[in-house]
MARTIGU-247508 format. One record per residue (C-alpha): residue number from 1; residue in three letters; chain; y, z, x. Coordinates in Angstrom, 2 decimals. Example, Ala and Ser with C-alpha at 12.3 -4.5 7.8 and 13.67 -1.06 7.14 Angstrom:
residues 2
  num  residuo  cadena        v        w        u
    1      ALA       A    -4.50     7.80    12.30
    2      SER       A    -1.06     7.14    13.67
//
This chain:
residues 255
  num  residuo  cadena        v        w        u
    1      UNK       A   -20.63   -21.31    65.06
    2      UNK       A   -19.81   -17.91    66.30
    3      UNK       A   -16.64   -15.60    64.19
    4      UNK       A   -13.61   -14.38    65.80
    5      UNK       A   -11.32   -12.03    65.34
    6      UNK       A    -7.69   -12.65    67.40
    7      UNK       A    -4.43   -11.05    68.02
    8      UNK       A    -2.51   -13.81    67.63
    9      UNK       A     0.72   -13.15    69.06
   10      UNK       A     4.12   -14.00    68.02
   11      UNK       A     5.61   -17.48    68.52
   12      UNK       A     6.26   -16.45    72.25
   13      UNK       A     2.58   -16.12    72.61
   14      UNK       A     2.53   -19.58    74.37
   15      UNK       A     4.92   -18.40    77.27
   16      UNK       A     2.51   -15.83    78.08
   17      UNK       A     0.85   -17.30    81.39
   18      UNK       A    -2.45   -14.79    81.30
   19      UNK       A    -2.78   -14.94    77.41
   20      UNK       A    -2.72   -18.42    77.43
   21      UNK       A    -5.44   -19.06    80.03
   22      UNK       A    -7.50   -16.25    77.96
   23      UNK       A    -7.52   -18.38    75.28
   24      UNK       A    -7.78   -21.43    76.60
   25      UNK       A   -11.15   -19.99    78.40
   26      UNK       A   -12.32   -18.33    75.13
   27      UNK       A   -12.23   -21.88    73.58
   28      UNK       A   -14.06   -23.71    76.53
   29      UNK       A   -16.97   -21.34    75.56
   30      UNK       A   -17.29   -21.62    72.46
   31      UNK       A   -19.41   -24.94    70.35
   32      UNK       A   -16.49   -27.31    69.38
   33      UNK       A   -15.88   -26.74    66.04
   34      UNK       A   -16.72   -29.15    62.79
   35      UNK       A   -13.82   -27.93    61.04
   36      UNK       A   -11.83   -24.27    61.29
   37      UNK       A   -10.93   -21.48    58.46
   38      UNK       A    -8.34   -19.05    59.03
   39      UNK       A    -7.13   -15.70    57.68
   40      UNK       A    -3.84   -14.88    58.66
   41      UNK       A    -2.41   -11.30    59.16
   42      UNK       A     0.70   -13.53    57.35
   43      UNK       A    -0.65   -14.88    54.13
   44      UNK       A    -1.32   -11.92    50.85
   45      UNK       A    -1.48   -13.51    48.05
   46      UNK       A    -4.63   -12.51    45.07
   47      UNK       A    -6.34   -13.74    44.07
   48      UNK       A    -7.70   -15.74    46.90
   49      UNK       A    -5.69   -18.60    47.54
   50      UNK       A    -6.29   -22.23    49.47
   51      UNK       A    -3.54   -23.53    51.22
   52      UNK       A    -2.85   -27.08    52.04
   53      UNK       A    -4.99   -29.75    52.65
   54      UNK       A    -2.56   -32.50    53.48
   55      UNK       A    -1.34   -32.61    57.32
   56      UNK       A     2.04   -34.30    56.18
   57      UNK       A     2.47   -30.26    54.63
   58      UNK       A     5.03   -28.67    57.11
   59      UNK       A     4.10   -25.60    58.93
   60      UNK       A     4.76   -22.92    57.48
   61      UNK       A     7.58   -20.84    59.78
   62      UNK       A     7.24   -17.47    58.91
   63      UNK       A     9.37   -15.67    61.85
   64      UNK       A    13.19   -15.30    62.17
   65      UNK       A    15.10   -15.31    64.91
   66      UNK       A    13.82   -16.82    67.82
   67      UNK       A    14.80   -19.77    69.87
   68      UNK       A    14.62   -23.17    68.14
   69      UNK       A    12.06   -24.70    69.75
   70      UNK       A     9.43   -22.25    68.22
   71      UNK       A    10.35   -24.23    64.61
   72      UNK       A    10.40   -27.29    66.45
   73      UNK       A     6.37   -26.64    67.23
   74      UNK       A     3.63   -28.88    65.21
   75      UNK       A     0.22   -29.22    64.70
   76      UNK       A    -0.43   -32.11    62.55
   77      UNK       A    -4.24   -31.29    62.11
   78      UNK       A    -6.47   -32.93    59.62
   79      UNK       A    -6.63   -31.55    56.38
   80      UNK       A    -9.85   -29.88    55.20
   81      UNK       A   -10.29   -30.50    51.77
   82      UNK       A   -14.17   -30.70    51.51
   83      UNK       A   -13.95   -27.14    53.06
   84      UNK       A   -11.46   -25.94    50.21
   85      UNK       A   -14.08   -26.77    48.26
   86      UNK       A   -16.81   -24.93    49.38
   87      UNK       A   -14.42   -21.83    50.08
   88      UNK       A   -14.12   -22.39    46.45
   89      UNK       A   -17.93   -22.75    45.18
   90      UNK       A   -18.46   -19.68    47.39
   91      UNK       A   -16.75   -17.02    45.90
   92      UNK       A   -18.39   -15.33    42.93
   93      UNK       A   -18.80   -16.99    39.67
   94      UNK       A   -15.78   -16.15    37.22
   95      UNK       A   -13.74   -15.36    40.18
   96      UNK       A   -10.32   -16.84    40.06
   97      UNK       A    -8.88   -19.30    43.21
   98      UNK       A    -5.68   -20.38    43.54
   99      UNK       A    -4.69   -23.60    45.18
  100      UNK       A    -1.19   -23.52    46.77
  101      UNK       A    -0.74   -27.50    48.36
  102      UNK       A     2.44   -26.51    48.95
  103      UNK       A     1.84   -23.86    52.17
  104      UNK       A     0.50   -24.71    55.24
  105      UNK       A    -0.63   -22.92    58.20
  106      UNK       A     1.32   -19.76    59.48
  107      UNK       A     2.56   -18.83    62.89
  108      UNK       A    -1.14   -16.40    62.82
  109      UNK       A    -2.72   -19.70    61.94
  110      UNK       A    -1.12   -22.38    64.35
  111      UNK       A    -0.04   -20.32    67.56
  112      UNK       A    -3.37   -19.62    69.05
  113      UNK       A    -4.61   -22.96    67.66
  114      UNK       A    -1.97   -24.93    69.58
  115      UNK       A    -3.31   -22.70    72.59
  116      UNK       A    -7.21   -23.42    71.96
  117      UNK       A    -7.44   -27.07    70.64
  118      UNK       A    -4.18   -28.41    71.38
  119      UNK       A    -5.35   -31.66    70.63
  120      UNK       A    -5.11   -30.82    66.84
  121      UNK       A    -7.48   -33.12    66.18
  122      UNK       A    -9.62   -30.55    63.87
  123      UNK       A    -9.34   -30.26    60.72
  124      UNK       A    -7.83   -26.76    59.76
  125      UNK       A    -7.71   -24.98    56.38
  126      UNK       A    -6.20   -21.29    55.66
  127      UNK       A    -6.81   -19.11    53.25
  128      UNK       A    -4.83   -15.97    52.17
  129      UNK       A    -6.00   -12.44    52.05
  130      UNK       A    -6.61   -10.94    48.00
  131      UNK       A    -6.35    -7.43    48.81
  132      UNK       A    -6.42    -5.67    53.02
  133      UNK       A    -9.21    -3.34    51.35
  134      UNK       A   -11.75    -3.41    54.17
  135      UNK       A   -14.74    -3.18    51.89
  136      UNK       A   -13.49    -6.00    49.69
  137      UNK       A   -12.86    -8.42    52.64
  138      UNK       A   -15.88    -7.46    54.39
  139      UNK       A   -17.66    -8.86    50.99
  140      UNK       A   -15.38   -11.91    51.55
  141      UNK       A   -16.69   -12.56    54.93
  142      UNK       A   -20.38   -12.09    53.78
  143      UNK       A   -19.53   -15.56    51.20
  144      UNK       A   -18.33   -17.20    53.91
  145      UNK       A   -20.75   -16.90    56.03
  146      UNK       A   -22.93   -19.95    55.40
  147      UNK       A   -20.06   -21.84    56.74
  148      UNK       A   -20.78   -21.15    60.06
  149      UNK       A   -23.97   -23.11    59.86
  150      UNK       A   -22.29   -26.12    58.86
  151      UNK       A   -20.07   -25.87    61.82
  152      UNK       A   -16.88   -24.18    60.62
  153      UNK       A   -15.42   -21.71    62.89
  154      UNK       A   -14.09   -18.65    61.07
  155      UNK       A   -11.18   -17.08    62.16
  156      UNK       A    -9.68   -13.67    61.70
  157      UNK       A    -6.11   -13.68    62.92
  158      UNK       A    -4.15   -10.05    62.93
  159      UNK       A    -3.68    -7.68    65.99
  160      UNK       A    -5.46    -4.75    67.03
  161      UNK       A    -2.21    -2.85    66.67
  162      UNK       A     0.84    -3.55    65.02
  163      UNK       A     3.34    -1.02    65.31
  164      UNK       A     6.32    -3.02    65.43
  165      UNK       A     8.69    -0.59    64.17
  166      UNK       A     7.90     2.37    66.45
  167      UNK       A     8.42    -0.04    69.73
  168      UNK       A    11.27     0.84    72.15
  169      UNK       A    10.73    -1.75    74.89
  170      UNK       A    10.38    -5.59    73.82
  171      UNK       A     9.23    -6.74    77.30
  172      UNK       A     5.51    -8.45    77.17
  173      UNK       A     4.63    -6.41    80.54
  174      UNK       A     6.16    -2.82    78.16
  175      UNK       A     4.05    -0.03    79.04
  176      UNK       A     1.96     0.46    75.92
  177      UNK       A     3.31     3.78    73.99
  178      UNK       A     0.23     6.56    73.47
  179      UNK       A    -0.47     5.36    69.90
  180      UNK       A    -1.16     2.12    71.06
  181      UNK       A    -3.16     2.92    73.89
  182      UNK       A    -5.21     5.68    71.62
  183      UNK       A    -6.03     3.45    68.74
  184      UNK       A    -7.01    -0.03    70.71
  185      UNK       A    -9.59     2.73    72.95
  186      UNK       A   -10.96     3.80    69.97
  187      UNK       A   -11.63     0.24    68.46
  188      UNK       A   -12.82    -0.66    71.51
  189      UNK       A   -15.32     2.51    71.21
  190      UNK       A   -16.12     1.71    67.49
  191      UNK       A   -16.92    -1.80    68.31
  192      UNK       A   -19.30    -0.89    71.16
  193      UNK       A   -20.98     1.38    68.44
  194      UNK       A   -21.12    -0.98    65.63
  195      UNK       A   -20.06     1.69    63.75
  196      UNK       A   -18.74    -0.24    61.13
  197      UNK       A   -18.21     2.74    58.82
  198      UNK       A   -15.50     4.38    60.74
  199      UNK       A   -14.10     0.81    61.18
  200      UNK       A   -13.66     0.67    57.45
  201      UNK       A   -12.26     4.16    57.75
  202      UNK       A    -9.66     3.41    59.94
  203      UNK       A    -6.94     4.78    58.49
  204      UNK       A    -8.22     8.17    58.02
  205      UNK       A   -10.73     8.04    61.40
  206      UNK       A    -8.41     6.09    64.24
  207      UNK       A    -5.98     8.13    66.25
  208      UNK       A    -2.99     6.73    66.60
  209      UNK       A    -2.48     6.41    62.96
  210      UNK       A    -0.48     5.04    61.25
  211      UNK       A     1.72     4.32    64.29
  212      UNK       A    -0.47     2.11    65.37
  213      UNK       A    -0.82     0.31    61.78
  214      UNK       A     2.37     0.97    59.59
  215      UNK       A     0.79    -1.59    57.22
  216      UNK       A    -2.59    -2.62    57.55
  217      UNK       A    -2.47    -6.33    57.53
  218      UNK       A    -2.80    -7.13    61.02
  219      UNK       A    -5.70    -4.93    60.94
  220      UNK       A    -7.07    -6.52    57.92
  221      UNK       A    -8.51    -9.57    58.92
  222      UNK       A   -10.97    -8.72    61.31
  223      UNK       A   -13.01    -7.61    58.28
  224      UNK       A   -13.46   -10.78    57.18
  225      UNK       A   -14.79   -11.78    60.82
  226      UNK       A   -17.13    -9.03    60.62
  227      UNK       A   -18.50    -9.77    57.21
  228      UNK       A   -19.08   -12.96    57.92
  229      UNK       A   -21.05   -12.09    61.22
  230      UNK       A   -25.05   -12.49    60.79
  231      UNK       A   -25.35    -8.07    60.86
  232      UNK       A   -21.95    -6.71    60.56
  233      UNK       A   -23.67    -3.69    62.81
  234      UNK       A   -24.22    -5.74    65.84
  235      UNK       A   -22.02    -5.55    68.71
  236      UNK       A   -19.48    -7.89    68.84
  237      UNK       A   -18.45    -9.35    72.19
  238      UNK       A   -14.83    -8.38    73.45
  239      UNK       A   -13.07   -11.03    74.72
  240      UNK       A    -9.73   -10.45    75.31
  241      UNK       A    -8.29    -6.59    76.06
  242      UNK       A    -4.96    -5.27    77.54
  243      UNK       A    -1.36    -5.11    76.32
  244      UNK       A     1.51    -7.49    74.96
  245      UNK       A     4.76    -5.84    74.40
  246      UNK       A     2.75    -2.21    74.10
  247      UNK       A     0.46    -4.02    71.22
  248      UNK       A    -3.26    -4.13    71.95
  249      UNK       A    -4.55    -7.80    71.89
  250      UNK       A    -8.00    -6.94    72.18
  251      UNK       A   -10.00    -9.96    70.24
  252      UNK       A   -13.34   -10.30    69.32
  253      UNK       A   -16.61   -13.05    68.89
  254      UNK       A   -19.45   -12.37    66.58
  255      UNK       A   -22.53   -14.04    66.13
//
């Protein structure tokens, strides 16, 4: 199985005509998945936790006001807990894991699933982030990466920016502010390079800063997609580009 790294969008993701039909067509090309792992932009918690395993778990509805029918949305998916072990029996030796059966999948989790295999008929498991140090999760990704040969897609879910705060029009078609537009061209530059240094670097390297990235958690999971691609270096394949509400949605597959 390949790695990805998505901006998952908020709940209202799945009113978004053209995003959905990215998806949907990212998924069609991809091998169907054994089983799927998830990092969300939503879940911190250290050290490295495993969420539920049991699909009778609710969802976990991390967003405030929106309509209702975004916390009437399920996705009863089989649980995973053969792959909360090996997550486990991955990590280094000594290493403490937390098990948390009482939090399901987030909003970063489920939206883009519910897009992508709507069927929910794979089995799902999330894990949180330990730290948003790049370095750290890129070492994260590298244990994880043996998963992929036993069929489990990984999945980095953030945003390639995030700067909620400095927004002034909430309209999905909002012209994206400078920040925006400056950081996603430079990822989109830094990922052509492979240059995962300055990647790493972001928040000293990317223009745009830290406008773009108030907090770094939506930026954070993509390097756990990249450490768990085969060479971090290659060149990932961009799959998704453009705008949401000024935020850059520009998503990524490794190999």
């Amino acid at each position: 199985m390949p790695a990805l790294f998505l901006s998952h969008g908020a709940p209202p993701l799945v009113d978004d005509v053209r995003w959905v039909s990215e998806l949907k067509e990212l998924a069609t090309k991809l091998p169907r998945p054994r089983q799927i792992l998830v990092v969300s932009a939503h879940w911190e918690a250290a050290p490295l936790t495993v969420g539920a395993t049991d699909s009778r778990v609710p969802l976990t509805y991390d967003f405030w006001g929106f309509p209702q029918r975004y916390y009437d949305t399920t996705y009863d998916s089989p649980g995973a807990p053969d792959l909360a072990d090996a997550v486990a029996a991955l990590m280094p030796d000594g290493q403490a894991i937390h098990r948390d059966e009482t939090r399901r999948l987030d909003h970063g989790a489920y939206v883009p699933l519910t897009v992508m295999y709507p069927e929910a008929d794979i089995p799902v498991l999330q894990v949180s982030m330990p730290t948003l140090d790049p370095t750290t999760l890129l070492s994260v990704g590298r244990r994880l990466r043996e998963l992929r040969d036993q069929g489990v897609l990984i999945i980095g879910s953030g945003f390639t920016t995030h700067g909620l705060p400095f927004l002034t029009d909430s309209r999905p078609n909002a012209t994206p502010p400078g920040w925006s537009v400056e950081f996603d061209a430079w990822a989109r530059e830094r990922f052509a390079a492979g240059d995962i240094e300055s990647l790493v670097d972001f928040t000293h390297k990317a223009p745009g800063m830290p406008y773009a990235h108030p907090r770094t958690e939506h930026f954070a999971p993509l390097f756990v997609t990249l450490g768990a691609a085969d060479e971090p270096e290659d060149i990932p394949d961009q799959v998704i580009d453009g705008f949401w509400m000024g935020l850059a949605k520009r998503s990524l597959v490794v190999n």
